[in-house]
N, C-alpha and C positions, 0 to 999 in steps of 0.2 A: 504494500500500500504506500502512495506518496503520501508525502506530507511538505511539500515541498508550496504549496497552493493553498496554505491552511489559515494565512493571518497571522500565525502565531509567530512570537517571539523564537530567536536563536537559544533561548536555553528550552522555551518549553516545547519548540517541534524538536528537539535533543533528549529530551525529558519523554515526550509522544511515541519517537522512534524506538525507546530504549524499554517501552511499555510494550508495544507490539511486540519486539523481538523478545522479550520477556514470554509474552502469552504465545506465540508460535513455540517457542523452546517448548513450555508448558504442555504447550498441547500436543508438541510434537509425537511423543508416545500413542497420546490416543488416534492419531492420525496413520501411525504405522500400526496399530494393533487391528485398528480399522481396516487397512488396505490387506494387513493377514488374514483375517477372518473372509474377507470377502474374494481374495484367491482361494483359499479353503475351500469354500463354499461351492467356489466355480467347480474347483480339482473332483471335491467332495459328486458332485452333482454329473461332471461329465465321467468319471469312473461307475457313477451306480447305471447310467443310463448304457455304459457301455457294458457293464454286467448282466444288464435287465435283457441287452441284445442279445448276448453271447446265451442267456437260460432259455430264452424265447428259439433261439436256433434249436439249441438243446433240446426244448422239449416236441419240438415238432418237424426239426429237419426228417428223422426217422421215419416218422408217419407217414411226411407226404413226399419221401422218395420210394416208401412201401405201394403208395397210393398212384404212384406215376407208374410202378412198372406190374401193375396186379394181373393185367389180361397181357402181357406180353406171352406169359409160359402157352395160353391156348392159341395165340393167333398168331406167332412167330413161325416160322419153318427152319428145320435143320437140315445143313448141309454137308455131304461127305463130301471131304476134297483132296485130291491126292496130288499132294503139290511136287511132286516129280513130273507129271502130264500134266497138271492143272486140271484134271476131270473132275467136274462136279457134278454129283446127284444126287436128288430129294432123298435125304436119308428120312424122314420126319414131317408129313405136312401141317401147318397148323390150320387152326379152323375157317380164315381169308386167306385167298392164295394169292402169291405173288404176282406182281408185274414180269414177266421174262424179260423183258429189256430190263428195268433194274436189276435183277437176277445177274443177268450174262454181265451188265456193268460193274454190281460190286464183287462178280469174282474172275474178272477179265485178267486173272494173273499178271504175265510183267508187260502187260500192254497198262495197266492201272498206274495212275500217277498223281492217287489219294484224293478221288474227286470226291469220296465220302467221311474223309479225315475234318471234324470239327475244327481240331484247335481252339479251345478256349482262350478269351481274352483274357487279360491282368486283371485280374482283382474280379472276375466275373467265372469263376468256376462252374463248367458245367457238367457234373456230375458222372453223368450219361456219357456225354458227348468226349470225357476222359478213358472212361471205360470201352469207348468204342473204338476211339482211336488207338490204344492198347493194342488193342486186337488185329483192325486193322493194320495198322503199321506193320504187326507182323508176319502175317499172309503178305501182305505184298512187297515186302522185302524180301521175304525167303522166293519168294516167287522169281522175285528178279537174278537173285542168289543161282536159283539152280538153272535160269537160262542163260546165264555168264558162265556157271561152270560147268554148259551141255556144251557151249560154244570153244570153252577153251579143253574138251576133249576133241571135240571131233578137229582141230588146228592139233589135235595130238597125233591124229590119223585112229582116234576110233569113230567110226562112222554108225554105230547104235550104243550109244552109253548109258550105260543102268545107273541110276542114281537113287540109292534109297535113303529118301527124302521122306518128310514126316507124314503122314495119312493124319487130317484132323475130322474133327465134325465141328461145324460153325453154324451160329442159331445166328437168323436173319431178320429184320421186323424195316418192313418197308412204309413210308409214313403216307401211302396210301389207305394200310390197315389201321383201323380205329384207335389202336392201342397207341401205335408211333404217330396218328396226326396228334393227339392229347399230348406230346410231348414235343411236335414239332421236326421231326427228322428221319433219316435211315439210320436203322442202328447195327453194329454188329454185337451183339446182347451178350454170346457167350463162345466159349472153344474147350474142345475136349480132343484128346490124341485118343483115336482109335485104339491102340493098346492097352488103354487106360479103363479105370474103374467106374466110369464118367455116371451122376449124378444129376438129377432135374436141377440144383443150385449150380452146375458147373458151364448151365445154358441160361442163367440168366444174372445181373451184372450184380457182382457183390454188394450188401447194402447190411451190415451185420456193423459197422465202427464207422461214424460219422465223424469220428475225430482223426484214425487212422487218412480218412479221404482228405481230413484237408491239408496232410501234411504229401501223402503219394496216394497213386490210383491202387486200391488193395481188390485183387482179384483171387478167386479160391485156388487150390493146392493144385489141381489139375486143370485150370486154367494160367498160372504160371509155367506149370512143366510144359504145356504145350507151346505157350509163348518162348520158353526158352530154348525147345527144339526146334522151334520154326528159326531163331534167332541163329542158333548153332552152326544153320545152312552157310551162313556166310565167313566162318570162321575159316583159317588155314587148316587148322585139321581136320575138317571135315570135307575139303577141298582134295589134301591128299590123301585121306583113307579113300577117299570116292576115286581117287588116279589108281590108287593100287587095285582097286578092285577090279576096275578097268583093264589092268593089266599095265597100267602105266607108273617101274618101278623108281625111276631113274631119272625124275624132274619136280623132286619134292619142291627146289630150291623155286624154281617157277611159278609151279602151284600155291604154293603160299605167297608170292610177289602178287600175281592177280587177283587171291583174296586180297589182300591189302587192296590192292588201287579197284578192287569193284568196290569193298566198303565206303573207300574216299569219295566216289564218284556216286553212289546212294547217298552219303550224310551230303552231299553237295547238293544233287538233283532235289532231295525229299527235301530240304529244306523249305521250311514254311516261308512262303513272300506276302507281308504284309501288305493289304491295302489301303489305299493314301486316307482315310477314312481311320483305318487302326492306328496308323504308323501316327498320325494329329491325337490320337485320342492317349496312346503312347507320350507323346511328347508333351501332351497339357498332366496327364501322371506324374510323370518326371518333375515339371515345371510346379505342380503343385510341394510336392515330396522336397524339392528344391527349396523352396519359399521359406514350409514349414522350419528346414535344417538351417535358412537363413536369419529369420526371425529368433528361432532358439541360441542360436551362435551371437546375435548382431544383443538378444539380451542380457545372455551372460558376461559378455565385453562391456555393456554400458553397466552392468551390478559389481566386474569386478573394478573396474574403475572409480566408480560412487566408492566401493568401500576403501581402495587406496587415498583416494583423497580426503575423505573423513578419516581417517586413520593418522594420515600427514598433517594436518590441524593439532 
């Protein structure tokens, strides 16, 4: 407050100023105890509200991902597919039959170039569309897998190469059927290896740990071993156990070079290409996540500074 404009004499706007600064000092405590309580209170209020979220998820994420995939087990179809040939057949029909052209498109083996692959956005997890992508990714990698290593036998001079590649069964829900329009997509829902013990949970997408999903996609025991076979196609050892079998003893060193440079050349191709629409909504993320790291850094410098100069006094 001035006091500079008051009329008053030299001793008593001296006497005036020495009152204020008086009653400021004074009050100074209750002005900081004040400003505590009411950060408190902010802190207090956006942690319950972020609690109140996180229980609300809790108590009904469950449900209504129980509730999204109820009629998938009857109206889904299962498919055998023997990814040495890529032959696929109705192992299973469900109770709505497929489009054929969807059909023959999500399981176009290494002609596929993940036109069914979701990708979920940041910070927009979509459940489903993680679990599907699982899957998918791995049919049509291994797919790709064993028409790179059909090509780099017959460049060996075997001109019929046997490749025994995994036999799966793959449950399919096309979002023609009522169950996948209610969620919006194609899905690949479940996978079981033929060999296997395979189970009606192994055909439809895991939903047992809603906390497990938001950390990784958790798929059941024989839906990993199959994922992990189908994965296995593209490995060097599985390239030259497939040469020897062939009869081709004597160019391990090769065979594991072209694993290699087929994986580089899948993690290159399969890579996901954002659209200019994501890659902005990406960058307003950033730019937010940014701001907030600015703001907290730009407060802590202006509080550690306040306290060195009050301290230097």
């Amino acid at each position: 407050m001035s006091t500079n404009n008051l009329g008053l004499s030299t001793t008593a706007t001296r006497q005036m100023e020495r009152m204020i600064d008086d009653a400021a000092w004074l009050t100074y405590p209750l002005h900081l105890a004040v400003g505590i309580i009411k950060t408190f209170v902010y802190t207090l209020l956006a942690i319950a509200c972020f609690i109140f979220a996180v229980c609300l998820w809790m108590f009904t994420t469950k449900d209504n991902r129980a509730a999204e995939i109820k009629d998938f087990a009857a109206n889904q179809s299962i498919y055998r597919v023997d990814t040495a040939t890529n032959a696929v057949t109705l192992h299973k029909a469900g109770d709505q039959q497929m489009d054929e052209n969807v059909v023959r498109t999500a399981f176009s083996g290494a002609s596929d170039n993940g036109e069914f692959i979701k990708n979920p956005k940041w910070f927009d997890h979509n459940w489903l569309g993680e679990k599907s992508d699982v899957i998918g990714w791995a049919y049509i990698r291994s797919s790709h897998n064993v028409a790179a290593l059909k090509a780099e036998l017959e460049e060996s001079g075997v001109k019929a190469p046997v490749i025994n590649a995994p036999v799966v069964y793959i449950s399919f829900l096309e979002m023609n059927v009522e169950a996948a329009r209610a969620v919006q997509g194609n899905w690949y829902t479940g996978m079981c290896l033929e060999s296997a013990n395979c189970t009606k949970r192994d055909f439809l997408p895991r939903n047992d740990s809603i906390y497990a999903d938001a950390v990784g996609t958790q798929v059941t025991a024989n839906q990993k071993a199959a994922i992990n076979a189908l994965n296995a196609t593209g490995t060097p050892e599985f390239w030259i156990a497939t040469a020897h079998a062939n009869g081709v003893t004597d160019m391990d060193a090769v065979y594991a070079k072209a694993a290699a440079t087929n994986k580089a050349e899948l993690d290159r191709d399969f890579s996901y290409r954002e659209t200019p629409s994501e890659e902005f909504a990406h960058e307003v993320e950033i730019g937010v996540v940014c701001y907030f790291a600015f703001i907290g850094f730009f407060g802590i410098w202006i509080a550690r500074r306040m306290y060195r100069f009050n301290h230097s006094h």
